[in-house]
N, C-alpha and C positions, 0 to 999 in steps of 0.2 A: 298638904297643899290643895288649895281648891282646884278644880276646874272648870271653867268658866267658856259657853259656848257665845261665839258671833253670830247674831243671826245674819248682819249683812256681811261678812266674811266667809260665813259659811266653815269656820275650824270653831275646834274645844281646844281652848290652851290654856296656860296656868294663870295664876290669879294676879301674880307680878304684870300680868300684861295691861292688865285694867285697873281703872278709879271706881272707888266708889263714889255714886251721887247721892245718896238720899233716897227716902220713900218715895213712891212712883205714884201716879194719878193724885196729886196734890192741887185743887183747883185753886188758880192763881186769880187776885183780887182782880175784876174789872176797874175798878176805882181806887185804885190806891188811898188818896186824897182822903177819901172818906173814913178810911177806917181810923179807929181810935190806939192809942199807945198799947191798947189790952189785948186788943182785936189782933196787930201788930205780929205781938207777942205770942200769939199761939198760931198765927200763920207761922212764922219764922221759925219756931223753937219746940212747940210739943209737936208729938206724932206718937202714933199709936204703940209703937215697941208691942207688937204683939208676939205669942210665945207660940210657935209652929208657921204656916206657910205666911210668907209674906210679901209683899208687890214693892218692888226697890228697883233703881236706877241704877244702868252703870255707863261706864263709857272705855271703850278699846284705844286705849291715852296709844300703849305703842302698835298701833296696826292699823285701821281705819279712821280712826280718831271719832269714832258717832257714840252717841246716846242710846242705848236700847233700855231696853224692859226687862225683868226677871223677876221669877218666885223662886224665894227661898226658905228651905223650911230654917228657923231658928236655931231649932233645937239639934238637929243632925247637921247643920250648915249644908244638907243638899239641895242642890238646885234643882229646884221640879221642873222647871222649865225657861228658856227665855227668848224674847218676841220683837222686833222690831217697835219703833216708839209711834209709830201712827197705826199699830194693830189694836184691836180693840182688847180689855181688859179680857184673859181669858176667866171663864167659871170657875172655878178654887174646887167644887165638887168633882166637877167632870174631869179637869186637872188632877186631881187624887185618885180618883177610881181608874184611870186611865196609868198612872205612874207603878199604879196597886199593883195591876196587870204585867205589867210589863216587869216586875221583881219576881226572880227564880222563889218558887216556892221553898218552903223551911224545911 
């Protein structure tokens, strides 16, 4: 079972607590209107599926009920970090080197 930290709750609790949203920092069309059925189609439906850390949404459905931010790596399903949703994107490098740290050596 995952574990999954609030930033505005401030607890790590299991993953039954929360929704997944989707991939995070998704810029959302200014003009709807404008774009084309193609255009559309990859706003809506592709996203990057990348394979190690990743920028994803969730929301604490039974506790605060908000939207926040997180990286996850893919492939280990760990959460490297998670951020409230008006915090700025953190750096993925410094994020890594910092997570590096903080794991007990082998």
């Amino acid at each position: 079972m995952l574990l999954i930290h609030c930033p505005y709750c401030d607890e790590t609790l299991p993953e039954l607590e929360f929704t997944y949203g989707g991939e995070a920092h998704i810029a959302r069309p200014e003009t709807p209107a404008d774009k084309t059925d193609d255009e559309w189609r990859d706003f809506l439906f592709i996203r990057t599926n990348v394979k190690g850390p990743h920028f994803e949404r969730w929301r604490h459905a039974h506790g605060c009920g908000r939207f926040f931010n997180a990286v996850r790596d893919t492939v280990s399903d760990r959460f490297l970090t998670t951020y409230k949703s008006d915090a700025p994107r953190p750096d993925l490098a410094v994020l890594i080197k910092e997570v590096a740290m903080k794991e007990p050596s082998k």
